[in-house]
C-alpha positions in Angstrom: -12.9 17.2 16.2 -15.4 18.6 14.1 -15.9 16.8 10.5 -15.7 19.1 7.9 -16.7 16.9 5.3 -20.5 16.6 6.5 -22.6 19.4 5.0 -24.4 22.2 7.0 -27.6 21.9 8.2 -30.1 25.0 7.7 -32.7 26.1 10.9 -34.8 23.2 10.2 -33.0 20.0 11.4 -35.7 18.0 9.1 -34.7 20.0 5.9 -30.6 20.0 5.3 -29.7 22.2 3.0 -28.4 19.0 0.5 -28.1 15.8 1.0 -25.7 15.0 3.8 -22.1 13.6 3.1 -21.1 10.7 5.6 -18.2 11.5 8.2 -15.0 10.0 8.6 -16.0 7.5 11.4 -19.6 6.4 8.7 -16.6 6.4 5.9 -14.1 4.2 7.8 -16.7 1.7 8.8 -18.1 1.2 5.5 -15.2 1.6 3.0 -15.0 -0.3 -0.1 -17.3 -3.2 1.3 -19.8 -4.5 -1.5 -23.2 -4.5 -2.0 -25.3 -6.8 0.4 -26.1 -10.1 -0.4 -28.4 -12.6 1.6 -26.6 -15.0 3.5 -23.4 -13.7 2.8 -21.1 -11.7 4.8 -20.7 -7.9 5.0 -16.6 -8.3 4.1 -15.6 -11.5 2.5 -13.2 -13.2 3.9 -9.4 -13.3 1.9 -9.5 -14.9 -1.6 -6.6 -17.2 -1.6 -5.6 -18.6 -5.5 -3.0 -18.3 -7.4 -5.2 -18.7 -10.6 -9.3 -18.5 -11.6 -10.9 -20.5 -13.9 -10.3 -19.1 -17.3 -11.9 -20.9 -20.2 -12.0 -19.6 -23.4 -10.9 -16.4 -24.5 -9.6 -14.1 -21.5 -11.8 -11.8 -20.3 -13.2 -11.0 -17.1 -11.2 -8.5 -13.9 -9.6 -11.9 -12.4 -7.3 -14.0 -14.4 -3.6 -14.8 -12.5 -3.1 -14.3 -8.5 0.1 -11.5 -9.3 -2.5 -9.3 -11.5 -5.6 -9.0 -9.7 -7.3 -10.5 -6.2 -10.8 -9.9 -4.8 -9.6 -9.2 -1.6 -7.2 -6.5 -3.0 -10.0 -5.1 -5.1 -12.7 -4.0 -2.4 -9.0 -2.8 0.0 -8.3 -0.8 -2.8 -11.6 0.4 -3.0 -11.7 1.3 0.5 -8.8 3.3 0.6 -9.2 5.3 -2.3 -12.7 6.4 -0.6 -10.7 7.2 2.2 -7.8 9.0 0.7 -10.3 10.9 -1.7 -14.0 10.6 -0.8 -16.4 11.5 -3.3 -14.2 11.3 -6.2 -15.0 9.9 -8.7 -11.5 8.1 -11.5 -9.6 7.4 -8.4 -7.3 4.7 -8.7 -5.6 2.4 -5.7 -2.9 0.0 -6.0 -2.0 -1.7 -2.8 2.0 -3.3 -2.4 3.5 -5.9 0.1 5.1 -3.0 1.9 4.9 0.7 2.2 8.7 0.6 0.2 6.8 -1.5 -2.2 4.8 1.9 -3.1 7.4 3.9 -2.7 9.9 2.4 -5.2 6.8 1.5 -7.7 6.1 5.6 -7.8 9.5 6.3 -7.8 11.2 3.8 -10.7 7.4 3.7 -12.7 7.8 7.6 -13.6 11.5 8.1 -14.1 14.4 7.1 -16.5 17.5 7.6 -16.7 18.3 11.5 -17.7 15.0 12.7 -15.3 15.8 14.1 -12.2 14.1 13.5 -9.2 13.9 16.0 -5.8 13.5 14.2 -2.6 13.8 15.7 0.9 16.7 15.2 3.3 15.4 14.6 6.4 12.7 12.4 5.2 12.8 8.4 5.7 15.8 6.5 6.4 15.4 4.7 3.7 15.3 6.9 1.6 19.1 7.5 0.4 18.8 3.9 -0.5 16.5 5.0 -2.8 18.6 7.5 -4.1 21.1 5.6 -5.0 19.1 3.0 -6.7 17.9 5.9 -9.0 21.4 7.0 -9.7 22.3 3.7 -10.3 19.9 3.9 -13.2 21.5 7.3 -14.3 18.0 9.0 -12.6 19.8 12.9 -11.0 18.4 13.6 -7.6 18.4 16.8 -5.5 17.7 17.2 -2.0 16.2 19.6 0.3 14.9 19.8 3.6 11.2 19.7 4.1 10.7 23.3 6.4 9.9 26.0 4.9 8.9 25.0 1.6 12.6 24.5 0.6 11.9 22.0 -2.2 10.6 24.8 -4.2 14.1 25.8 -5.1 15.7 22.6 -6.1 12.0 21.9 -8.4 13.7 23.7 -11.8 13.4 21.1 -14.9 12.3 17.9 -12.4 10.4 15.2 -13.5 9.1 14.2 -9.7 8.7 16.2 -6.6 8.6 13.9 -3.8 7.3 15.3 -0.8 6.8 14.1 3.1 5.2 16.0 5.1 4.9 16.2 8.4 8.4 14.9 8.0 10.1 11.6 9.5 11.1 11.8 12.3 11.7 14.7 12.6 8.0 16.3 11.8 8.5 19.3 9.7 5.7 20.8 7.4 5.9 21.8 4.0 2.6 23.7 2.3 1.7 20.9 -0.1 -1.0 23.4 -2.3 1.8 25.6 -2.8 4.4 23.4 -3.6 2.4 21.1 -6.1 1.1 24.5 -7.9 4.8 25.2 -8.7 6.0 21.6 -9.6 2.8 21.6 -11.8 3.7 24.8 -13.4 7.0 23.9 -14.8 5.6 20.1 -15.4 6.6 18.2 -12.8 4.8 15.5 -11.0 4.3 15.4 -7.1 4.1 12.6 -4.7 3.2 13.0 -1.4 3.9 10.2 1.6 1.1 10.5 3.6 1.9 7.6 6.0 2.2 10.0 8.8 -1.1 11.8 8.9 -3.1 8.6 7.1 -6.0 9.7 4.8 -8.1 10.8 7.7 -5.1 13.4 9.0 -4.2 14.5 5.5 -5.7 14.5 1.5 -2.9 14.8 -0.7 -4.6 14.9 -3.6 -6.7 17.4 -2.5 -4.2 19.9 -1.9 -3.4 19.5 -5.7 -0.5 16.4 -5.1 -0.6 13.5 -8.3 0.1 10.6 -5.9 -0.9 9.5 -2.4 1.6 7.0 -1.6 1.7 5.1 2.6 3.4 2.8 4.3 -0.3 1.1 5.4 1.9 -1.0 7.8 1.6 2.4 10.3 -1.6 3.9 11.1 -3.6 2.9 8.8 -4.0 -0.4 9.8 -2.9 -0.2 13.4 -2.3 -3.1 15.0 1.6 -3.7 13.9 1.0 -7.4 12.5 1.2 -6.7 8.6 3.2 -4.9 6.5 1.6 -3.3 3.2 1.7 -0.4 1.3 -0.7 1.9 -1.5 -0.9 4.2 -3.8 -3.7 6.3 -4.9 -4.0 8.6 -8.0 -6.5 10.1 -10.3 -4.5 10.1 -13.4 -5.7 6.4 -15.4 -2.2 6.6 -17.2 0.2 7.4 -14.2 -1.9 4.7 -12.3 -1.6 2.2 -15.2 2.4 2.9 -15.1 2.7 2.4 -11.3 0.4 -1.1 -11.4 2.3 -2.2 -14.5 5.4 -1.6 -12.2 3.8 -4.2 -9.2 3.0 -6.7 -11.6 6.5 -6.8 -12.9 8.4 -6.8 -9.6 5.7 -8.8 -8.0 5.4 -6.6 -5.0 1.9 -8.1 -4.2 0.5 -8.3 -0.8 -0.9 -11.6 0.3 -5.0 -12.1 0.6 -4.8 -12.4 4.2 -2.7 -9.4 4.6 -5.3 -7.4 2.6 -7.9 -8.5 4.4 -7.0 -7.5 7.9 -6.1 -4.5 6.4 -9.7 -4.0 5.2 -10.8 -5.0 8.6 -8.7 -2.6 10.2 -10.2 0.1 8.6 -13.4 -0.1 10.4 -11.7 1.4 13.1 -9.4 3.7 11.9 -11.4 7.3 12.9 -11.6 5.5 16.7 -8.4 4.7 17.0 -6.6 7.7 15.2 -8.8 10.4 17.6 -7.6 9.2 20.1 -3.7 8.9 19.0 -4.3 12.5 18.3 -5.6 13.4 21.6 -2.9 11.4 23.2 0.0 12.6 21.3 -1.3 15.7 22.6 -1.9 15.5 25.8 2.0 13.6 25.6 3.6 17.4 23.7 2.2 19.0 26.0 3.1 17.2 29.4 6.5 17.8 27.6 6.3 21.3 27.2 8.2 22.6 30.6 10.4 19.8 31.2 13.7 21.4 31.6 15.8 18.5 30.3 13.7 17.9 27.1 14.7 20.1 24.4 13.8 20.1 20.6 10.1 18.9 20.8 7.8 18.8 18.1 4.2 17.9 17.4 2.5 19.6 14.6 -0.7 19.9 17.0 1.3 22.5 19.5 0.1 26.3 18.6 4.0 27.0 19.4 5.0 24.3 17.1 6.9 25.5 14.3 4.9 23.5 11.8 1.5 24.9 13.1 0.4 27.3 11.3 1.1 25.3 7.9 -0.1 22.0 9.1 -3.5 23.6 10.5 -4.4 25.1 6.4 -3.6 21.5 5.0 -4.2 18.4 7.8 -7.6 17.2 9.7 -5.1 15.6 12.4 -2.0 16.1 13.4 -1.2 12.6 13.9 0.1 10.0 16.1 3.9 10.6 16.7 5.8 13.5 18.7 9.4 13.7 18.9 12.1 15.6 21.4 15.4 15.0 22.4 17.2 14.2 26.4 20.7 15.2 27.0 22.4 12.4 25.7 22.0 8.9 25.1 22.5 7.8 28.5 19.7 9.6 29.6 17.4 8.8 26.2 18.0 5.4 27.3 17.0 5.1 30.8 14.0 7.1 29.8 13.3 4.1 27.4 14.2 1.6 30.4 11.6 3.2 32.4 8.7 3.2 30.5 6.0 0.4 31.4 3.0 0.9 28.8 5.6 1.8 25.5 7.0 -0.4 23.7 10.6 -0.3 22.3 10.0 -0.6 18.8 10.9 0.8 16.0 7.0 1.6 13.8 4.3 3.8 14.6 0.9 4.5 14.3 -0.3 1.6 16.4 -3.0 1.2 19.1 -0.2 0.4 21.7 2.3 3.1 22.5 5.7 2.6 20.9 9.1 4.9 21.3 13.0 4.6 20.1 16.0 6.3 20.6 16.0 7.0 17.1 20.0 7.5 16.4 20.2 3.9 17.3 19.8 3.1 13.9 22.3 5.5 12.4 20.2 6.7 9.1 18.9 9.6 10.6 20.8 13.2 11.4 19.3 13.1 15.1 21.2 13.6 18.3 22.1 10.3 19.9 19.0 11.4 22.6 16.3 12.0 19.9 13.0 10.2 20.9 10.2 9.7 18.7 7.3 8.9 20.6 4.2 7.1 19.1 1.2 7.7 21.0 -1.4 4.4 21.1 -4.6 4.4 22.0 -4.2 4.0 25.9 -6.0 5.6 28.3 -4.5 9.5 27.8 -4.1 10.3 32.2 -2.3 6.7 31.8 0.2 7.2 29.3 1.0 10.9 30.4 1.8 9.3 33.9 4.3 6.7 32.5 5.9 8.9 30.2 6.8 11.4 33.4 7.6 8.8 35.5 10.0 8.0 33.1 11.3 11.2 32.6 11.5 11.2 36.7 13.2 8.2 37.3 15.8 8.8 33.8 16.6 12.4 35.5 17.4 10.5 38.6 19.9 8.3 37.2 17.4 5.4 36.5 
C-alpha cells in the first residue's frame, strides 16, 4: 500500500521537490522515543514510582505516580505522532483500558441537561454507558452508524460520538461530513478509532475533536495488556479529559505503557499484513453459499466501500458474516486449528467468536466476527475453508 503521507519526488531522484515526510512504517518505529543519549538505551525501560523526589516548592512535569509517569509521557508522545503526524498542540492521555477513554471523554464533557448521540450498533458496552449518563440526568439519542444516520438525531447535542467502521458489525459513516454538521450547530465529535488504529484511520484529520481507542486491540497486538487513549488538539478539552483520569485514577501501570511503546515499533508490519489477510479471508468468503451477511470494508462490493476508501488508509483487521444457525457457527468455530476462540481483536494471532454468545449485540445467533492475525495469508485461508467444509458436513 502506497504511503500517501511521503512527499513526491520531481524527475531528479537527488532533488525532491521538499523535504521528504517519513512513512508510516519510519513513524511507527521511531514514535515518541527521546533524543539519544550515550550509553543509554533507545526506549527506557518502565519507570515504576509511586512518588519523585520533590523538595521545595513543586515544580517540575513529575511529582505523584496518578498525575504523570515517564513511561506514559514518551507513549503518549508516540501515539499522538501516530494518530496526527506533523501536528503540532496535540495532546495524548493514555487510560488502564480502552473503557477507561471512553467514559473519561464521555463524563469529562457532559452534565446533566446535555444530550449526548451515540450509535446503536456500536460497542456492547456501550448501553452501559448510556445508562450511566442518564443516571447523571445526561439525554442520549441513538442511531445506527450506515448511512450517515447520526446526522439526524445531532440537533442541540453537546457530543456526537461516532464509531466507525462499526462493532461488529462494520458499517461506515463519512466522518468529514458528519463532524462539519455537529461543528455547525456546536457540538463536539468523538470518534473510536480502535478498529482502523491510527495507521487505518485519522480522526482528527477528517475534522473529529477526539481520537479515542481501545489500544488493548491493534494497536498494540499482542493481546497481553489492556490500555486505552485519547488524543485531541484542543488544550482545554484535553485538560478536562486528563483532569477526569486523575480523579478516577484510571491510570495504566508503567509496564503496561511500556510494552505498549514497544509494540509500536511494529505496528505498520503487523497491521499490512492483517489487512491483506482479512482480505484475502472476505474474499475466500465471497461464493460460499452458506455464508450470508459478509462484510469487510476492503471488498469493492462492500456496502461501506465507497465511504471507507475517501476517509481510511486500511481497512483493518476484522471481517464479519453469518452461517445458518448457531449449530453450524459453532462447528465452524470447533474446526478451526490456527484461530483462536476469543473474544478481542486486532492481534498477530487469528481470533473469531460466535458473537451472539454474549447477548449485547443484535446479531443472528450464527454471526462471526473474524479477526485476521498475522499468519501466513495461503495458511489461514486454508483453515478457515476447511472449517467451513467440515462445519457444512456436520462437523
Amino acid at each position: 500500500m502506497n504511503d500517501p503521507d511521503r512527499d513526491q519526488h520531481d524527475g531528479d531522484r537527488g532533488a525532491p521537490t521538499e523535504a521528504v515526510r517519513p512513512g508510516d512504517g519510519t513513524r511507527a518505529v521511531r514514535a515518541g522515543l527521546p533524543d539519544p543519549v550515550k550509553n543509554e538505551p533507545p526506549l527506557p525501560g518502565p519507570v515504576f514510582a509511586a512518588h519523585f523526589h520533590l523538595p521545595g516548592d513543586v515544580e517540575g512535569p513529575y511529582t505523584y505516580g496518578r498525575d504523570t509517569n515517564p513511561t506514559w509521557t514518551l507513549l503518549e508522545r508516540a501515539i499522538g505522532e501516530l494518530e496526527a503526524p506533523g501536528q503540532d498542540g496535540v495532546d495524548t492521555v493514555v487510560f488502564a483500558s480502552g473503557m477507561a477513554a471512553v467514559s473519561a471523554v464521555l463524563l469529562s464533557q457532559t452534565r446533566a441537561g446535555d444530550t449526548v448521540v451515540l450509535p446503536d450498533d456500536g460497542y456492547q458496552a456501550l448501553p452501559l454507558v448510556r445508562e450511566q449518563l442518564e443516571a447523571y440526568g445526561v439525554q442520549v439519542r441513538t442511531a445506527p452508524t450506515g448511512g450517515d444516520a447520526q446526522l439526524a438525531a445531532l440537533g442541540g447535542t453537546r457530543l456526537l460520538w461516532i464509531e466507525t467502521p462499526s462493532n461488529p458489525g462494520l458499517d461506515v459513516c463519512d466522518i468529514r461530513r458528519l463532524a462539519e454538521a455537529a461543528h455547525a450547530g456546536g457540538t463536539l465529535v468523538a470518534v473510536d478509532n480502535t478498529l482502523a488504529t491510527p495507521l487505518g484511520q485519522r480522526p482528527l484529520e477528517l475534522g473529529a475533536d477526539f481520537s479515542v481507542a481501545s489500544g488493548t486491540k491493534g494497536l498494540t497486538g499482542h493481546g497481553d495488556l489492556l490500555l486505552g487513549y485519547v488524543v485531541c488538539r484542543d488544550p482545554q478539552l484535553a485538560a478536562a479529559v486528563r483532569r477526569w483520569r486523575k480523579i478516577v485514577g484510571a491510570i495504566p501501570g508503567p509496564m503496561e505503557a511500556w510494552l505498549a511503546h514497544r509494540s509500536l515499533a511494529t505496528l505498520q508490519l503487523r497491521t499490512q499484513r492483517q489487512w491483506a489477510n482479512a482480505l484475502a479471508i472476505a474474499e475466500a468468503l465471497t461464493d460460499r453459499g452458506e455464508v450470508a451477511g459478509l462484510r469487510y470494508p476492503g471488498v469493492p462490493a462492500d456496502p461501506s466501500y465507497k465511504t471507507a476508501a475517501r476517509q481510511m488508509r486500511g481497512f483493518g483487521s476484522v471481517v464479519s458474516f453469518v452461517l445458518p444457525d448457531r449449530a453450524h457457527a459453532e462447528r465452524f468455530m470447533a474446526a478451526l486449528h490456527l484461530v483462536e476462540d476469543a473474544t478481542s481483536f486486532g492481534g498477530v494471532r487469528s481470533t473469531a467468536e460466535r458473537r451472539g454468545r454474549w447477548g449485547g449485540d443484535a446479531v443472528p445467533e450464527g454471526f462471526i466476527r473474524f479477526s485476521a492475525g498475522a499468519e501466513d495469508t495461503e495458511d489461514l485461508v486454508a483453515d478457515v475453508l476447511h472449517a467451513l467444509d467440515s462445519a457444512a458436513a456436520g462437523g
